[in-house]
C-alpha positions in Angstrom: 19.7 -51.3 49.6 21.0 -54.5 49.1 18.1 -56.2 47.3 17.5 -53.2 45.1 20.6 -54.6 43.5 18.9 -58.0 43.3 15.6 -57.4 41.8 15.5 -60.1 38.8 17.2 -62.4 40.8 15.0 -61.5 44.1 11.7 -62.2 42.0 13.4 -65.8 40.6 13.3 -66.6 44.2 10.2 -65.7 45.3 9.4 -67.9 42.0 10.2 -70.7 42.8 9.8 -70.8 46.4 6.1 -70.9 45.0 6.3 -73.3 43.1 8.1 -75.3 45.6 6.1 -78.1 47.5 6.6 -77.0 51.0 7.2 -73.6 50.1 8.8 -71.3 52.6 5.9 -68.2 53.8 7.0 -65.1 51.9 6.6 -63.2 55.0 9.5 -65.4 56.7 12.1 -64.9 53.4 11.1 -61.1 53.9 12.1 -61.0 57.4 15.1 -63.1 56.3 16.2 -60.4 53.7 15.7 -57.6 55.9 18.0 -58.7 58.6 21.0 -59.8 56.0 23.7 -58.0 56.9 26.4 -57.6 54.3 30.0 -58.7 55.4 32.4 -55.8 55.4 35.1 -55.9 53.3 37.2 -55.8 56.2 36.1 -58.9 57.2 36.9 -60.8 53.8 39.7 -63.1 53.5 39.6 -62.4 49.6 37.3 -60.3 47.8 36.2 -61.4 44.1 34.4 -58.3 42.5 32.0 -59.6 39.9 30.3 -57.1 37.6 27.2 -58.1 35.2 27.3 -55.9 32.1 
């Protein structure tokens, strides 16, 4: 779903929450990222559409 659209940018975080000092547990940023829900356009003020090429 959401993160498959992530994946570099997923893996850059899990990066460098490693290498962080007091890291965050992977297990807690996984739990994190499976209960994001993604705002519905509906309930946008504006929407920007921003496409990487």
């Amino acid at each position: 779903m959401f993160w498959e659209v992530w994946g570099d940018r997923y893996t850059e975080l899990l990066r460098r929450n490693h290498a962080r000092a007091a890291n965050v547990p992977e297990a807690v940023i996984e739990r994190m990222r499976d209960r994001l829900e993604v705002p519905d356009l509906t309930e946008a003020h504006q929407v920007d559409w921003v496409v990487d090429s």
